[in-house]
C-alpha distance (Angstrom), angle and dihedral (degrees) to the residues before:
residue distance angle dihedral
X1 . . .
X2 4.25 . .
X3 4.29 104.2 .
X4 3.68 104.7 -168.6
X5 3.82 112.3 -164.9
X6 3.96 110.3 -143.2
X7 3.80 132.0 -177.9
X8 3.82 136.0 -162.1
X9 3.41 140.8 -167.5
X10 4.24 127.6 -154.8
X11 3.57 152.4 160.4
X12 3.40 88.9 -67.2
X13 4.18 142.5 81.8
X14 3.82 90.1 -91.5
X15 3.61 159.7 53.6
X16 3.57 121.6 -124.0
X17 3.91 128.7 -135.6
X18 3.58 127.8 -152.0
X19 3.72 145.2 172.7
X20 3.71 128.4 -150.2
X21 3.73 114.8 -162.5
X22 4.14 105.6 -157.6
X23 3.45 92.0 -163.0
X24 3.88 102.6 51.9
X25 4.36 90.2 24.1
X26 3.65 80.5 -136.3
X27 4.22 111.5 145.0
X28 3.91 108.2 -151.4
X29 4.22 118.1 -158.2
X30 3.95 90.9 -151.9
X31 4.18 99.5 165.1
X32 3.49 154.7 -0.6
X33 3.64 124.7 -137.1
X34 4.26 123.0 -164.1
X35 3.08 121.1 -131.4
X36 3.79 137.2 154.7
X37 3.78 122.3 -58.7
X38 4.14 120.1 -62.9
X39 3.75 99.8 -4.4
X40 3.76 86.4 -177.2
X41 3.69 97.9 165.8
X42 3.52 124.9 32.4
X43 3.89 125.7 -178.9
X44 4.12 133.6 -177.3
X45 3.64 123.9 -126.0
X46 3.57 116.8 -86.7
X47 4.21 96.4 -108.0
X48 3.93 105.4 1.2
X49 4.03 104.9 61.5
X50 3.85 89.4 -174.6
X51 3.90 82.4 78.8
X52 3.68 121.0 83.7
X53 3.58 130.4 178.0
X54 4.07 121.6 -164.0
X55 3.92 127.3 -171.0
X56 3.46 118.5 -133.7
X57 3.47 106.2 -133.0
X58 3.58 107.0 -149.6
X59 3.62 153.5 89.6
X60 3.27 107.7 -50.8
X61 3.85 92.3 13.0
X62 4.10 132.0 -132.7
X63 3.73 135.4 -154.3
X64 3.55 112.9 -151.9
X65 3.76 142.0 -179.9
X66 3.76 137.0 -149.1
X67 4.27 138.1 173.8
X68 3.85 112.1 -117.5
X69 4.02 109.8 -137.2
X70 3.72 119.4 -140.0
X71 4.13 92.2 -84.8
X72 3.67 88.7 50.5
X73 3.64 105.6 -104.8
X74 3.46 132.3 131.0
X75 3.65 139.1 -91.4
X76 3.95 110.6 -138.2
X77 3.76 110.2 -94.5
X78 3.55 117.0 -50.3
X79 4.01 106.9 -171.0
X80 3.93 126.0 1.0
X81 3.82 122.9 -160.5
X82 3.73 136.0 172.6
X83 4.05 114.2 -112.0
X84 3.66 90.5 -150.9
X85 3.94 99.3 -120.1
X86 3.58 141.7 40.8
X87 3.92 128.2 -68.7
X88 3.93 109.3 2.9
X89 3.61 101.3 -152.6
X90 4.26 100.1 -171.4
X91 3.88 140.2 11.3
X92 3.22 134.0 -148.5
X93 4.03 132.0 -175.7
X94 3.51 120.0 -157.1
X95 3.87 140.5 -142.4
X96 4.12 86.8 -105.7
X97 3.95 92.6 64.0
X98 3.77 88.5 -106.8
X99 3.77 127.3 124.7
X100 3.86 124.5 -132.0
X101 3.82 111.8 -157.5
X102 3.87 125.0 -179.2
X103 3.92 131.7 -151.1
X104 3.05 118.6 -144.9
X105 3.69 108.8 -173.5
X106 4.05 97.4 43.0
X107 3.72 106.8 41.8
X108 4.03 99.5 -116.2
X109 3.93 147.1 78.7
X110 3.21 156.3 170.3
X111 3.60 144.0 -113.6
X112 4.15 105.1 -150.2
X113 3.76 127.3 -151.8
X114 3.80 119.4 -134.0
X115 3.81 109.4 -137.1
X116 4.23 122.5 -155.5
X117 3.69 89.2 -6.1
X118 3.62 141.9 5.9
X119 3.79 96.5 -99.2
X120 3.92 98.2 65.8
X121 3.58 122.6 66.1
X122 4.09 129.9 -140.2
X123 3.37 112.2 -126.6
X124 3.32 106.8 -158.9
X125 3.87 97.7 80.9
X126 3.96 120.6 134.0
X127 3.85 120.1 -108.8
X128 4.20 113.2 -121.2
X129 3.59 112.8 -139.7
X130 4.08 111.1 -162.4
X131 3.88 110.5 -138.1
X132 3.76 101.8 -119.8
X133 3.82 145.7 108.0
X134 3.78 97.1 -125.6
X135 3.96 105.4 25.4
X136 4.19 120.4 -179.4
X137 3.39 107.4 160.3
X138 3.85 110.8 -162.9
X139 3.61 119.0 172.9
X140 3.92 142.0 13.1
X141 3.72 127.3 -154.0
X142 3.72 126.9 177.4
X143 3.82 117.5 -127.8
X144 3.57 115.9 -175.4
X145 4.36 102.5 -59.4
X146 3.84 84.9 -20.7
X147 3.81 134.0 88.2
X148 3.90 128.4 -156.8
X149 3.05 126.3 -142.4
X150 3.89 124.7 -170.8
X151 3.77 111.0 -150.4
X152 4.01 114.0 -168.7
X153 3.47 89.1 -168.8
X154 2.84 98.4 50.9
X155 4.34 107.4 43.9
X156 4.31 77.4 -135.0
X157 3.80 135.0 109.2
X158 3.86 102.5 -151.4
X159 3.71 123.8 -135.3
X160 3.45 116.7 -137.1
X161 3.74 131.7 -172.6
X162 4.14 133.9 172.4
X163 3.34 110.8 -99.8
X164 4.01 93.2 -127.9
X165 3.40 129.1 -19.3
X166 4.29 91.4 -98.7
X167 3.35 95.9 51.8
X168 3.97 110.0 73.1
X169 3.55 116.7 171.2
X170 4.10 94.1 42.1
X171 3.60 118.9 86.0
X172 3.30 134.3 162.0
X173 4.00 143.2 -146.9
X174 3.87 109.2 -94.4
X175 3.74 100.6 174.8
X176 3.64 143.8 -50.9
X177 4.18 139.8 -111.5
X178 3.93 103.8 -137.0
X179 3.88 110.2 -136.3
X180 3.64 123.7 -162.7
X181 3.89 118.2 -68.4
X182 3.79 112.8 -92.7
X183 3.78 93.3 4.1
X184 3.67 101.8 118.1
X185 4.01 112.6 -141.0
X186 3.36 107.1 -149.6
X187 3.89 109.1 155.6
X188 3.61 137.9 18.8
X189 3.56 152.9 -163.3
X190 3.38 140.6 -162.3
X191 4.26 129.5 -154.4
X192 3.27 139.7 158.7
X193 4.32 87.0 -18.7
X194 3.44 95.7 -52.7
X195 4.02 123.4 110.7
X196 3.69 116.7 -136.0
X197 4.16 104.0 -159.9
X198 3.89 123.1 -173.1
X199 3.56 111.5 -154.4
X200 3.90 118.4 -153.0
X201 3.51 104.7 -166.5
X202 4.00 92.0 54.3
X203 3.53 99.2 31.8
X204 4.03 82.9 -127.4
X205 3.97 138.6 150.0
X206 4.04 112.2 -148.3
X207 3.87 124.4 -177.4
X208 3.69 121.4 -160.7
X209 3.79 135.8 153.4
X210 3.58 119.9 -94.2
X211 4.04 102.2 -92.4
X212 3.88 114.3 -135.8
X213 3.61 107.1 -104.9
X214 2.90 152.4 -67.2
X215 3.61 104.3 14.2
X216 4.29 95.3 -6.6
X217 4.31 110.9 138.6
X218 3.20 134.1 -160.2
X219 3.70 142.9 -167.3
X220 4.23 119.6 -95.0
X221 4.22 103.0 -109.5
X222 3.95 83.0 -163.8
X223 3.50 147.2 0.2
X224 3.76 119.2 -170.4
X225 3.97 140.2 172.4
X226 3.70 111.4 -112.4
X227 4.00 88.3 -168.3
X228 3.84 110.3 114.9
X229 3.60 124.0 -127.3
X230 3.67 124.9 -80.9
X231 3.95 100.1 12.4
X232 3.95 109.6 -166.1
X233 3.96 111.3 -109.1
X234 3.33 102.3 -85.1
X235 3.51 107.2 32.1
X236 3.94 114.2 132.7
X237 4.33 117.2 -161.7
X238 3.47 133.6 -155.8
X239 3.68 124.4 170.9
X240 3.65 118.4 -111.7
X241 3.90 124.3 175.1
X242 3.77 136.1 3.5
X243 3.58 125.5 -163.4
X244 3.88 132.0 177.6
X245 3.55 126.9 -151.6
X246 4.06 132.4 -139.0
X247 3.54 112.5 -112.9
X248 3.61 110.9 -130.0
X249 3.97 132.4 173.7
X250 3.96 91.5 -92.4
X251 3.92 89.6 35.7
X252 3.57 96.4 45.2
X253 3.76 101.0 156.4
X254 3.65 124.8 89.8
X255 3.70 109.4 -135.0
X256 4.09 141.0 156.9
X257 3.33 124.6 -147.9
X258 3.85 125.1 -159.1
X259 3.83 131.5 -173.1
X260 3.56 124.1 -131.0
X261 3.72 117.1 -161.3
X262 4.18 119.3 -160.7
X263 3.68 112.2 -143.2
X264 3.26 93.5 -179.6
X265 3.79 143.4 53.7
X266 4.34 100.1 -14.5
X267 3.82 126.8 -124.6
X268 3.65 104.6 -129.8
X269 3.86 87.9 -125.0
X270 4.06 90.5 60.1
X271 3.33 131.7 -124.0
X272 4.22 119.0 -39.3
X273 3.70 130.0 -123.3
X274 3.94 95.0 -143.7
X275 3.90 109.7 -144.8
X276 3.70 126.4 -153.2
X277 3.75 139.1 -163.1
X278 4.14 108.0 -132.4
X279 3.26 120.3 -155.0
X280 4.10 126.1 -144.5
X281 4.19 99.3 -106.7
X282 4.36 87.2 45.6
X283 3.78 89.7 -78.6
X284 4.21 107.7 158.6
X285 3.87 120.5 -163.6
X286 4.25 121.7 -172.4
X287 3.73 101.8 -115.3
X288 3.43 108.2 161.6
X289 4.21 152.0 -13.2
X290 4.11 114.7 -143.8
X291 3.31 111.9 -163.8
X292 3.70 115.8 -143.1
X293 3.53 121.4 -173.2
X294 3.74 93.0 -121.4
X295 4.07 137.3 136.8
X296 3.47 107.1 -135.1
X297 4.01 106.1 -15.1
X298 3.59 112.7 -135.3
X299 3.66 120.9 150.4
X300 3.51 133.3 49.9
X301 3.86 132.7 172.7
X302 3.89 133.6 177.0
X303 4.00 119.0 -138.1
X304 3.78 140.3 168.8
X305 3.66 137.5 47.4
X306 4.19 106.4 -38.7
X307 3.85 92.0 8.3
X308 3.66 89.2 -77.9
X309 3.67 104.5 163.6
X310 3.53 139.9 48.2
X311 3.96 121.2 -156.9
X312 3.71 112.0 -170.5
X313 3.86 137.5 179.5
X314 4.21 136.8 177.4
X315 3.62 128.1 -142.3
X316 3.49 98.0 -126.3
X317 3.90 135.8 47.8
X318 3.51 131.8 22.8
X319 3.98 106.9 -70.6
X320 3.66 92.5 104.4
X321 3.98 115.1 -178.7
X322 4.02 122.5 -5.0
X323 3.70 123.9 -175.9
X324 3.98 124.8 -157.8
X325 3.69 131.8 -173.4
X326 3.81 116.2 -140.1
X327 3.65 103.5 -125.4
X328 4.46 139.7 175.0
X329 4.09 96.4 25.1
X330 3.84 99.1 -17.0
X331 3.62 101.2 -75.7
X332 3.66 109.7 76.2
X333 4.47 111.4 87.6
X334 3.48 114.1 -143.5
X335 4.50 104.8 -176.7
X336 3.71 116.8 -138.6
X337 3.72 110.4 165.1
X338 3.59 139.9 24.4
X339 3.54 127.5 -173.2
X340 3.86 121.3 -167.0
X341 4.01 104.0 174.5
X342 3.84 96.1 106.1
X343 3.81 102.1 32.8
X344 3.91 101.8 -143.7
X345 3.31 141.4 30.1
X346 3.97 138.9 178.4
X347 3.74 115.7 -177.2
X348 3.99 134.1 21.5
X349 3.78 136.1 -167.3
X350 4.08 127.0 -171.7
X351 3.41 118.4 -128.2
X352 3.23 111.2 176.6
């Protein structure tokens, strides 16, 4: 029997914990964990998973940590500190021991030192404040001594660098990759020297190479619709996560797979996670719409041995949690378990 230990975070006062048998495809809610208001995204340290950190997503905003026990529940809070603006949408710790932390709402953030351990936070870090009329900063993610930051207000993904090597906690705005006008970049990801950007505004997947930094460009590879087929009149998309999966010798495809969340009128199948074929110079191919069942799709997360499995969850509606194995050459989604207890969910992290 293969137990994996899963955790998500929500619009709510609490973290979720669930088990997912393998054997019996049977996904168990087995605790609840408080925490500070809206910890929408959560995120594990970097090389000691008992370590979780959880925005507060809320006005102003918090970054908190916690210890997971051996069941996967929380300890109470460990260390509180501000984020320095209002609603921090995603977290992201980095291979330093510092803490990136995005606000949505008022264009800035911060990336936080830990101080004798990586459970307590230092203060004293400086606030980043992204040059632009409309500002929502929505992710971070560490590449090499950089950090990107995807701004859908923006149609930018930041550069940011340390300002010296003695000085964590203060970084500075290097450069920026232009994205097209109106798109929306929300989320990224990088393989292989390519960027992978989900744009929320136009519900679009672009490919580009990696431009040299700090203010390098490059030409899109592709640009594709992640809008299923036949939307009902009324429907309104915006893109939500993207995810890409190792390819292993039973996996062998490469593939990225993006969430699209209708805010407006529903399909009665739910909203799709719209899976593509990738190619080895950035190349993207449609390969298939999944269906899910869910209000809203927001977070997705890949777990187990090969990136087998997907676990899912919206933030609005009833669907709850939905877990899919990855099955032919990685890009077909076969469901196995659903788990409705807590209604919504936005973010996920494997434990164990």
């Amino acid at each position: 029997m293969v137990n994996f230990t899963l955790l998500a975070g929500g619009y709510t006062s609490f973290v979720s914990t669930y088990v997912f048998n393998s054997d019996t495809n049977v996904l168990s809610l087995t605790g609840q964990s408080t925490t500070g208001a809206n910890p929408s995204w959560i995120a594990l340290h970097p090389t000691n998973k008992s370590i979780l950190y959880a925005v507060n997503e809320d006005s102003p905003g918090e970054l908190q940590s916690f210890t997971i026990n051996e069941s996967g529940l929380l300890s109470n809070v460990v260390s509180t500190v501000p984020s320095g603006g209002d609603a921090p949408a995603f977290t992201a710790p980095l291979s330093s021991g510092q803490v990136a932390i995005m606000n949505y709402n008022t264009g800035n953030g911060k990336i936080i030192p830990t101080t004798t351990d990586p459970l307590h936070f230092n203060a004293s870090s400086e606030l980043i404040t992204f040059p632009a009329s409309v500002s929502h900063p929505h992710m971070a993610v560490q590449n090499g001594d950089e950090v990107l930051v995807p701004d859908l207000g923006a149609d930018k993904i930041w550069r940011l660098v340390q300002s010296s090597p003695e000085t964590p906690g203060t970084w500075e705005i290097q450069g920026f990759i232009q994205q097209p006008t109106g798109s929306g970049p929300r989320h990224i990801a990088l393989k292989d020297g390519y960027l992978y950007t989900l744009h929320e505004l136009s519900s679009t997947l672009t490919s580009q190479l990696l431009p040299a930094a700090p203010n390098g460009t490059s030409s899109l590879i592709a640009n594709f619709s992640i809008v299923p087929p036949d939307p009902p009149s009324g429907a309104a998309f915006a893109g939500g996560e993207i995810v890409i999966p190792a390819v292993s010798p039973s996996l062998s495809g490469s593939f990225v797979l993006t969430s699209n969340r209708n805010t407006g009128t529903q399909d009665p199948k739910g909203d799709a996670i719209t899976v593509f074929s990738a190619g080895p110079a950035g190349e993207l191919e449609l390969f298939d719409y999944v269906f899910t069942g869910i209000d809203q799709i927001r977070g997705m997360h890949l777990f187990g041995d090969e990136d087998r499995y997907v676990i899912a969850g919206g933030v609005a509606g009833e669907a709850g949690v939905l877990v899919y194995e990855r099955t032919g050459s990685g890009g077909n989604l076969t469901l196995l378990a659903q788990n409705t207890e807590v209604p919504t969910r936005t973010s996920f992290v494997w434990f164990k």
